[in-house]
N, C-alpha and C positions, 0 to 999 in steps of 0.2 A: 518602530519605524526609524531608519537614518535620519539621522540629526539637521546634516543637509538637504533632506528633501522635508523635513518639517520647516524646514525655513523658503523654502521654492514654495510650499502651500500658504504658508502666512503671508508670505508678501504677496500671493496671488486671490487669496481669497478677499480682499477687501475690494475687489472688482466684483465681485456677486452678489449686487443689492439682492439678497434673497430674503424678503418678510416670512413669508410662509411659504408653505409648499404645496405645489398642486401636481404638479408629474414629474415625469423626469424631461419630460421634452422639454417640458418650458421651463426646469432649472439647465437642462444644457443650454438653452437658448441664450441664457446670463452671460456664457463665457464665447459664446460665438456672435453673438450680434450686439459685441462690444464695440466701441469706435475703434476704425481701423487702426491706431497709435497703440492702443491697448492691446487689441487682438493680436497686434505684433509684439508686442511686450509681453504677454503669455506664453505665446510661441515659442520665440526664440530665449525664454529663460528658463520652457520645459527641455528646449534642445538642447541650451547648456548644458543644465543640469545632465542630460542623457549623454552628455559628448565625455562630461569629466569620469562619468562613472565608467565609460569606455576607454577612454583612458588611463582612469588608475589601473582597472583590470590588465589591460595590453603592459601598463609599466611592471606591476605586480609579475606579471604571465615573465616577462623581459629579464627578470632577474637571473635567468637562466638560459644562455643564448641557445642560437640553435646545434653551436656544434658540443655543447655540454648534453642539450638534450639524444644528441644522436650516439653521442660515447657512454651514455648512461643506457641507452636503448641496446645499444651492440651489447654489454657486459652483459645487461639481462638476459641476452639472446642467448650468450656463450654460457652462462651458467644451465640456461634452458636445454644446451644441448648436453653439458656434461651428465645433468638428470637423467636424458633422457637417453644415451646411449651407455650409462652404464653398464658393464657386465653384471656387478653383483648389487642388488637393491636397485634395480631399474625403480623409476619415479617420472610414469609417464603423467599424473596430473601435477604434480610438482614443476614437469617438466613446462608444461600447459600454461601456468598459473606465471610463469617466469615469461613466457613468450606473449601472454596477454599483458602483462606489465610491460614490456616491451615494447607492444603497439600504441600503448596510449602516452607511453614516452613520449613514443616520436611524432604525436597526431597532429602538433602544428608546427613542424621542419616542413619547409617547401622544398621543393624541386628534390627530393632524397627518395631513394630506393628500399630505405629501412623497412618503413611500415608495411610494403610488399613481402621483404623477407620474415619480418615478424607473424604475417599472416601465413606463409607459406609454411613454419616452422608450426605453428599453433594448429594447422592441419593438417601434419603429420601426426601429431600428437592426440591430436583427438581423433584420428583414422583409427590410430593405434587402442584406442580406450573404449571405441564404439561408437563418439559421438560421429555418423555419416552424415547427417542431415546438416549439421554445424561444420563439418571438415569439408563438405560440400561448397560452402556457401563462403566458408574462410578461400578456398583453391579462387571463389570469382573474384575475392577482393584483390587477393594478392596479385592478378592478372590485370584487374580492375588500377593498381598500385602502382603499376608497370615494371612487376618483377623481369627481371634480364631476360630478352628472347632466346638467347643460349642456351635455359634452364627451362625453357615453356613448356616442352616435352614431360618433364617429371610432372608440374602440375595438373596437364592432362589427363597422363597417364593417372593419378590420385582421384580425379572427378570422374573418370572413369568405374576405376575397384568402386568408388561410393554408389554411383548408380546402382552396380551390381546389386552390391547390401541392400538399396534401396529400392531394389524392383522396379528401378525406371530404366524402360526398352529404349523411350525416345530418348533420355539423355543420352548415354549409352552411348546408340547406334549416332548422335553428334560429334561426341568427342571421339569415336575410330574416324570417323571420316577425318577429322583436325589431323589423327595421327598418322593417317594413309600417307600424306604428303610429310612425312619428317623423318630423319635422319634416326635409327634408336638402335643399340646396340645390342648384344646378343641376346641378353637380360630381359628388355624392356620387349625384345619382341618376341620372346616366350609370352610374357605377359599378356601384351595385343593379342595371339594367338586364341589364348586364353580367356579374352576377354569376350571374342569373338564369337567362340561356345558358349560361352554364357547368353550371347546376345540370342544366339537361335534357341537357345533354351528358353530365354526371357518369352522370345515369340513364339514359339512353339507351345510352350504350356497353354492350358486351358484359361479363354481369357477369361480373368476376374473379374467380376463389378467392384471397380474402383469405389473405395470405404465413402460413401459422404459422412463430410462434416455437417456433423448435426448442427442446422441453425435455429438456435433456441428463440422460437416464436414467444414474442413477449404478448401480443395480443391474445394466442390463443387458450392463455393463463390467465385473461379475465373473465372467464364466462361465471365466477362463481363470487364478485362484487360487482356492486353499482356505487356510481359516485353520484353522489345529491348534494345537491346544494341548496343549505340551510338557509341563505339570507339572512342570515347572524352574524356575527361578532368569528364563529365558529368557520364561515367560508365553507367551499370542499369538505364534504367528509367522505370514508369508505366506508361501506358497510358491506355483512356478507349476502348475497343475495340468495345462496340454497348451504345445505348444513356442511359444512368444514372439519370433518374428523381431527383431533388429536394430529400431529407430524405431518400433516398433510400435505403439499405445496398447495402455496396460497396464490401467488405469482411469480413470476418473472422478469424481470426487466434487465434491457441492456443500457448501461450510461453510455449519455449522448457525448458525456464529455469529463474527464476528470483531470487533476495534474497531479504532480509528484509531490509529495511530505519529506521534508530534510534531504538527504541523499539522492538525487532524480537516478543513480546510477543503476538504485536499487529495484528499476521498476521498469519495464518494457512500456515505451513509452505511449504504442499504438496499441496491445491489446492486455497490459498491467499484469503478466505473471511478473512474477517475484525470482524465480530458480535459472536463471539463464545463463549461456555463455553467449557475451554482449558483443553486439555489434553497435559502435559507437559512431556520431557523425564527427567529419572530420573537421568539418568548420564551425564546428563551436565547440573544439576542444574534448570532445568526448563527454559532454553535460548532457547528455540526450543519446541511450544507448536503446538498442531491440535488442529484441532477442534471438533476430533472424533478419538476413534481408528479406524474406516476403514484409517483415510488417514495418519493416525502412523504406519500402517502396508502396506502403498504401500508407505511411503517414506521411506521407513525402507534399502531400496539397497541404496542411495544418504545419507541417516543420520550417518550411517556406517561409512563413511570416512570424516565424517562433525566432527560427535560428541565431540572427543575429544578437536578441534580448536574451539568450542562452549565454551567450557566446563573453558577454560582458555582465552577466545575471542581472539582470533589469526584472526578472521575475520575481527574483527574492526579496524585493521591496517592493513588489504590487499584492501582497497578500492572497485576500480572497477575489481581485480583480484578475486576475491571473484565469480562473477558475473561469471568471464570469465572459472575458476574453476567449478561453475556448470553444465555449458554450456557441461563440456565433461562430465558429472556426471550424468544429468540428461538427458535419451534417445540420451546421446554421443556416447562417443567411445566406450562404450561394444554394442552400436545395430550394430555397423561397423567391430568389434577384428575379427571376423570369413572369411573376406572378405580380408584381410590383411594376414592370414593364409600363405598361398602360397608368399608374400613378403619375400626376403632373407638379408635386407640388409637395415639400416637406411635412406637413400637416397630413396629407392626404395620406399618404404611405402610413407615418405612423399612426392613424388611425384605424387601419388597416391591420396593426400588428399590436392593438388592442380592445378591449372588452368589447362586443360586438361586431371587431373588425373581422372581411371575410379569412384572412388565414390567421388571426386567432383565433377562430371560433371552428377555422378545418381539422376535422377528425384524423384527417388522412395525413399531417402534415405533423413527422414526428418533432421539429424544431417548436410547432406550437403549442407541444404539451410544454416545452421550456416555459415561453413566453406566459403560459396560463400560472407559473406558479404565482403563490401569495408574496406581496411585498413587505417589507419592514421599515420602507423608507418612509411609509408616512405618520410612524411614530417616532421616529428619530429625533434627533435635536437636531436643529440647522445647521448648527456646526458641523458634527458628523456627516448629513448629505453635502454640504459644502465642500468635505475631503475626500469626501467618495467620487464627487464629480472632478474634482480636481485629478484625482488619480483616474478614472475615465478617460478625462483631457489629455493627459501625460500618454498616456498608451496608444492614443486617438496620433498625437505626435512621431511616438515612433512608430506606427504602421504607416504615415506618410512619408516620413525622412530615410525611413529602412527598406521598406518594402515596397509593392507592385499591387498594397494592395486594392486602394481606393481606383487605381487605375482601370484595374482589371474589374470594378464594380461602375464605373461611370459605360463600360463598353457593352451593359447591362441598361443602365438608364443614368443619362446624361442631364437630365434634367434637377435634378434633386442634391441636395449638400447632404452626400455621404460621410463628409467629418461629422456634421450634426446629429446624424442618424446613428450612425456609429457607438460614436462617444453615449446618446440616450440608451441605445442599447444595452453599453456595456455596463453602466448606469444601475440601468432597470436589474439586469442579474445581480448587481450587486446586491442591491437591496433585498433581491431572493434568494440569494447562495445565502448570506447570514444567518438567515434563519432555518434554510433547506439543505443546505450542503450537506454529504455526510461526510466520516470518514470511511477510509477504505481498508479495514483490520482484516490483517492476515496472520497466520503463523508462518515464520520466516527461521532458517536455522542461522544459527548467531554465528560469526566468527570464532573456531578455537583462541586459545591462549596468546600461544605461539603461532597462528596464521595470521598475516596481513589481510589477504583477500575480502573483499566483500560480496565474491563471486562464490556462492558457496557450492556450485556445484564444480569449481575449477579446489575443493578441498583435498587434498592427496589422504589425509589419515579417514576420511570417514567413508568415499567411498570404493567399495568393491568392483560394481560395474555399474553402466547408467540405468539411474533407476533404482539401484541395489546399494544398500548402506550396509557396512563392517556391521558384525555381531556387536551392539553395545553402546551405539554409536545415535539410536534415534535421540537422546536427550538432549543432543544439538537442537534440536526443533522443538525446545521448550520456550520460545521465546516467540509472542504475539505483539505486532505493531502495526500502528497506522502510518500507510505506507501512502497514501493518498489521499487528496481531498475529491469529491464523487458530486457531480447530479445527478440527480435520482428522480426527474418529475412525477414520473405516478407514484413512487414512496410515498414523496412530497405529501401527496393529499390527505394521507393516514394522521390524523391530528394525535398531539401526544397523549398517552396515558403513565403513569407509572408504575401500572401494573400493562406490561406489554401482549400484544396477541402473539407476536409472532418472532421464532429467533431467526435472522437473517443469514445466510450462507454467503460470501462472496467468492466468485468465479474468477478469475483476468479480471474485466469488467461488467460481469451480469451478477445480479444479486438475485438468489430463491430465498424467498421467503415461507416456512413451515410455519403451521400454525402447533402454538405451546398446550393448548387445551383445546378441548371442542366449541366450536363457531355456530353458534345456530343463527337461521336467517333472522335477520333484521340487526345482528351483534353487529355494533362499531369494531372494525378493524382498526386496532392503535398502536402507534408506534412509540416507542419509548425514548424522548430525546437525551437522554443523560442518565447517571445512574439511577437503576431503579428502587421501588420502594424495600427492597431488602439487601441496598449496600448505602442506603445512606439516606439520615433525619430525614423527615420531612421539612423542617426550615429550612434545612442548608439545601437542600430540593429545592423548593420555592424562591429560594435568593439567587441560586443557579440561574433554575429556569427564566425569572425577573429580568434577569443582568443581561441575558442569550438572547433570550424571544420576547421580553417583554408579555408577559401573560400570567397569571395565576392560576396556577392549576388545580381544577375542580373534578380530578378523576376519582374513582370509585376509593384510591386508597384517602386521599386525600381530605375526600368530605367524610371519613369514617372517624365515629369518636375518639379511639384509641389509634391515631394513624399510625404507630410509630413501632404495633407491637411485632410486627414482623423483622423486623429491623432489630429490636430489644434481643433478640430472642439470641443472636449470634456477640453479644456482649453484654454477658451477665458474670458479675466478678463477686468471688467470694472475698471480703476484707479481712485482712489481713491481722487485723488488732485480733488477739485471743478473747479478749473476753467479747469481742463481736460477734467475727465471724457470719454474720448474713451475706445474703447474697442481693447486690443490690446492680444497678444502671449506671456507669458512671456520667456525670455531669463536666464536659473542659469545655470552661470558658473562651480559652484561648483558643478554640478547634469551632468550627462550624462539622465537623466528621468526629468519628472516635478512633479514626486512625490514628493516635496521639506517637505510633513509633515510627513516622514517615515525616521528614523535614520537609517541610512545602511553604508556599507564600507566607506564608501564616505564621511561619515561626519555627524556632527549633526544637527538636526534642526535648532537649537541656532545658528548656520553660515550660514543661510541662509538668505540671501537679495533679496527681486525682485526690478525690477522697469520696471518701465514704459515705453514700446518702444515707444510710443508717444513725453511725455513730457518730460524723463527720470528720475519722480520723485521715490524715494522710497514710496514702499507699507507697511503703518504701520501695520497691521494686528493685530488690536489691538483683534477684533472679534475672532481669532485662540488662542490667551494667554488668552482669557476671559473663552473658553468655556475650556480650558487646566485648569484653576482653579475654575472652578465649577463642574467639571466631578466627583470630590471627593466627594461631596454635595450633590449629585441625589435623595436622600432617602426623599430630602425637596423638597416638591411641587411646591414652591416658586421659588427656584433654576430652578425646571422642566420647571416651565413656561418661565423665562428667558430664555432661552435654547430652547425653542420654536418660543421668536422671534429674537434670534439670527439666528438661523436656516433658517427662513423665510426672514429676510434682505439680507440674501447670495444672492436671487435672483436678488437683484441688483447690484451684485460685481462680481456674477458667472455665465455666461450669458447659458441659455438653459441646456441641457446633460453635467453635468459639474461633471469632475473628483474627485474638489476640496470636492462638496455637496453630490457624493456620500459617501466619504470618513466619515463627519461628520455623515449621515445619519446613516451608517451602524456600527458606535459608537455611539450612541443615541441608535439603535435599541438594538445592544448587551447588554449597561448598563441597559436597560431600562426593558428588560427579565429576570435579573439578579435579582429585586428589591423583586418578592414575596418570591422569596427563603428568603430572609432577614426579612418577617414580615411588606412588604412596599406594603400595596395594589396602583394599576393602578385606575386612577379614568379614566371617558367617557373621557375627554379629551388628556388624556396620550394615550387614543386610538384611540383619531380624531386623535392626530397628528401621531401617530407610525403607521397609515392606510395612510397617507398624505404621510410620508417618504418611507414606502416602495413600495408603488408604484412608486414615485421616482426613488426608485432603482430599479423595476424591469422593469422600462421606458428603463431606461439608459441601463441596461443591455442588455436588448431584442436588441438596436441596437449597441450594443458595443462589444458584444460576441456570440449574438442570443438565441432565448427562449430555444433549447434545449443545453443548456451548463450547466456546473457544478457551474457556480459562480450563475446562476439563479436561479438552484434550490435551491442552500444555501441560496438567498433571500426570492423566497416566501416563504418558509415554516413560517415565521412569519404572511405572511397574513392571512394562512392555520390556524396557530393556534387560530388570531383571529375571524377568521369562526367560529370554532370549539367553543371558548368561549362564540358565540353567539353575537361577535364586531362587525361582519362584515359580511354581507351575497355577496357572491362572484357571479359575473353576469356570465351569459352563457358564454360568450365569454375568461372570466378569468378562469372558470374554463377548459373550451375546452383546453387553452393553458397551464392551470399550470399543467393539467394532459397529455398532451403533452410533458411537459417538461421531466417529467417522464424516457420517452425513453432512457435518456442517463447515466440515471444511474443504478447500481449492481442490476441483480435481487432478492439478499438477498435484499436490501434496499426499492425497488421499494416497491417489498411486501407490507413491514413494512407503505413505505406512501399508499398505494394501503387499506391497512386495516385503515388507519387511517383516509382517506377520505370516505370512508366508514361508517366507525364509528360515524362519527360528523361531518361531511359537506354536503353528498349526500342528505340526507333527507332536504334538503330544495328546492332537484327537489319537492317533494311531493307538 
């Protein structure tokens, strides 16, 4: 947390006579039904603090005026055209990726024409590459931008050609009519001509039933649990209510609300793909991109009361309140204000919107599956709810000082203190996001070496057409991260296990849930909050879970006598001393994991010691510093080969499914992908061996996290590639599973590998 806003919480918290805790109403009550001297003293030194943080950002943003910004935007553009109208080595995504730079250049220059032209050039470019639907919607910005009327015609004319592609009659038949009245030279009205045929073709064909979007019904995916409630300690649980085969979908659910993890650039803001070419808002600096204007103009209610705390990042120090702020933001408390109506009285409402209130207790009322989750706040230490309400209060601040939005809730019911209500709300999620939240893990393709972009579908070397990846090229897409934090209410109610029921799939923002084994009725459906019992101890499990959720966990692995032996099994070391030589567990102190060759809180490699439970000799590891100073070297062959029988002696140190050999494995593979970028061809043997090693790892994986997981498929795809390269031709059985694997990941993604098997692997059924 910023330094200065730990110091706006201290000096504010000693206004919160808070002994204990009873709800969250009556701890906001603390900070709002302070004597008016006070109440203004909180206020107005949450607003400072909010006004400075606005303006260091604005001084920061200022260091770069606007006519630097618009001369750095022009050069982009001019480089964007020389890509793009080359004769020899045309680089129309190149071309792309230069004129998107160029727009976000210029996104806070006022009164400039750039950002119009930057749009109008990025839609040529992607007209040119296929993307229609995106060069579509680039042609309304630029018009939207107030590209030159001189030039309106060409952009037309482009939203035009896209319709065509795009089989839309009625845009189409819009934009001739714009062009009937314009001025267009010999060229452009061949084209109109032209365009015109198409249109009577458009209508003339046989009309199609327009594709629906399938809307994934999340209720009609629970006919096969029931939720009970225990009246225990335990709360909610799920169980299955008829038999659940193996891979089965268990449910569905769409989140009600999530926000961004590190980079917000990286995520479509309204419905969370990952792969887009971004449409960014303009007034908060391009912190808040889509990936279309359809889903710019349906997150346009929620971005309203966002924009400004984007715009100065006021989010990046609200943490998990951020989350908890959505939660009423997004199909919150405006689907419920009219039902509240008839409430007279602050108590009354929120009573309303707790445990036998009527709309927490409505079925029908998807914000009240929010409101129904479990809290954490009343095992917290008062401290901690004391800065959770304070950071409440803070946001409660700037929704009054920024926004329209208490206003436009008093026009609802006038009678009640919407700050108060507010603030307890945002409150209340906190205390349940903490321990409900999830993360929102995707596979994402990383940045090349040599690309800047974080737009990976604006990459010129990987792909061919949209959709379509170069032969060679899927190992981009070895890289899985949490790209968002997620509510999940009905998740929510699956209590943990660490032995898990089900591996989750994420969509944009819907998560499928398969079940990992067969469900017979009455089986608790569990969900695994953290790593499970075969990546990691059972104490350092329990400290986790301790520190997170506050709970000890009494699942089936947990209360078993030998909890640990599944876990043992993927780190069993042969010692090293000759006259030993057994095979034993190691024991590091200094690690709660046995990950002992990953630097983490905990310390650094370099303090790390094992030994021997046998002998209790020390393990020299000379093999671990050997291959830590040759990993620099890789571009030499020589080096490579070392490296391959350093690799292959592990077999005697690191007995079966070993933790330690995937680890090397899956840094071999990555450096070893890395080398043609550099000018370092792969010889046949660099791909005996990197065929040797990942199967390895997808050995290990397959029984360590199961075939359809996300760490799996971030392995094969190296096999995949060297299919594809013609290294390795993949046997029925590999393929049945690595296209099985498939299932658990984003249908944008899947696609992309869906066409790329396609493209250069299937044909070796022929």
């Amino acid at each position: 947390m910023d330094s200065s806003l730990c110091s706006l919480f201290s000096s504010q918290s000693v206004f919160i006579r808070l002994e204990k805790y009873e709800n969250e109403f009556e701890t906001m009550r603390h900070l709002f039904e302070l004597p008016p001297k006070l109440q203004r003293y909180c206020e107005d030194t949450s607003l400072q603090w909010i006004k400075l943080l606005e303006q260091n950002e604005d001084t920061e943003f200022s260091l770069k005026d606007d006519s630097e910004r618009l001369e750095e935007s022009q050069e982009l553009r001019k480089q964007g055209n020389i890509f793009f109208n080359a004769k020899n080595n045309r680089n129309i995504l190149g071309a792309c990726r230069l004129y998107n730079d160029a727009i976000f250049a210029a996104l806070d220059c006022k009164g400039c024409e750039e950002i119009a032209l930057g749009f109008a050039n990025r839609a040529m470019a992607l007209q040119a590459f296929g993307y229609y639907g995106q060069a579509y919607d680039d042609c309304v910005c630029a018009l939207k931008m107030g590209y030159p009327t001189a030039m309106r015609h060409k952009i037309i004319m482009r939203q035009a050609y896209c319709s065509v592609k795009l089989n839309d009659a009625e845009a189409l038949k819009r934009h001739l009519l714009e062009l009937e009245g314009m001025s267009l030279n010999d060229s452009f009205q061949k084209q109109f001509k032209e365009f015109q045929e198409s249109l009577q073709k458009l209508e003339g064909a046989d009309e199609k039933e327009s594709p629906k979007v399938e809307q994934e019904e999340t209720k009609s995916t629970r006919d096969s649990q029931e939720i009970i409630d225990t009246g225990t300690d335990l709360g909610r649980i799920m169980k299955a209510k008829k038999f659940i085969p193996k891979d089965q979908l268990i449910f569905r659910e769409r989140a009600p609300a999530f926000t961004p993890v590190g980079d917000g650039r990286r995520i479509c803001h309204q419905c969370a793909i990952t792969g887009f070419i971004p449409y960014p808002c303009f007034n908060c600096r391009g912190r808040v991109v889509y990936c279309s204007l359809k889903c710019q103009n349906e997150h346009e209610n929620i971005h309203r009361y966002e924009c400004a705390g984007y715009r100065f990042q006021l989010f990046a120090n609200a943490g998990i309140a951020h989350l908890a702020l959505r939660t009423i933001l997004d199909d919150g408390l405006f689907t419920i204000v009219d039902e509240l109506k008839s409430k007279t009285t602050d108590a009354e409402i929120w009573q309303s919107l707790t445990k036998g209130g009527d709309i927490y207790e409505n079925s029908l009322k998807l914000y009240a599956e929010s409101l129904r989750m479990i809290s954490n706040l009343d095992i917290m230490t008062i401290m901690d709810i004391k800065w959770f309400a304070l950071i409440s209060y803070l946001l409660v601040v700037y929704l009054k000082h920024y926004t329209k939005f208490f206003d436009e809730l008093k026009e609802h019911n006038s009678k009640c203190n919407w700050e108060l209500l507010v603030g307890t709300l945002i409150l209340r999620h906190v205390g349940q996001l903490i321990s409900n939240a999830h993360m929102l893990t995707t596979i994402i393709s990383k940045p090349l070496y040599f690309t800047k972009t974080e737009f990976y579908l604006l990459n010129d070397r990987i792909w061919l057409k949209p959709g379509h990846l170069k032969r060679g090229y899927l190992h981009t897409f070895s890289n899985y991260e949490d790209v968002a934090a997620i509510n999940l209410p009905y998740l929510s109610i699956c209590n943990h296990s660490c032995v898990q029921s089900f591996q989750p799939k994420f969509s944009g923002r819907y998560i499928s849930t398969f079940a990992l084994r067969d469900l017979r009725p009455g089986d608790e459906i569990t969900n695994c909050y953290d790593l499970d019992y075969r990546k990691v101890k059972r104490e350092a499990r329990q400290q986790r879970l301790k520190s997170t959720y506050n709970f000890d966990c009494k699942c089936e692995n947990c209360s078993q006598p030998n909890e640990d032996a599944d876990f043992n099994q993927y780190h069993r070391y042969r010692c090293d001393n000759k006259d030993c030589r057994e095979i034993f567990i190691p024991i590091i102190p200094q690690r709660r994991s046995l990950n002992w060759w990953q630097n983490t809180d905990e310390g650094s490699v370099n303090d790390i010691t094992i030994f021997c439970t046998k002998c209790g000799c020390e393990q020299r590891l000379d093999w671990y510093h050997e291959i830590k100073g040759l990993l620099d070297k890789v571009r030499q062959s020589g080096t490579r080969r070392r490296l391959y029988q350093i690799f292959k002696s592990l077999e005697n140190t690191f007995i079966g499914l070993n933790d330690v050999r995937v680890y090397v494995a899956l840094k071999f593979c990555a450096e070893w992908f890395k080398l043609p970028y550099f000018g370092v061809p792969l010889h046949d043997q660099d791909y005996t061996e990197l065929i040797d090693m990942t199967k390895y790892l997808l050995a290990c994986t397959k029984h360590q996290s199961s075939v359809n997981s996300i760490e799996y498929v971030a392995e094969m795809i190296y096999l995949w590639d060297m299919a594809a390269m013609g290294k390795y031709k993949l046997t029925a059985t590999e393929k049945e599973e690595t296209l099985f694997a498939l299932s658990i990941i984003s249908d944008q993604t899947k696609e992309i590998f869906l066409n790329y098997y396609n493209d250069y692997i299937k044909k070796d059924d022929i």
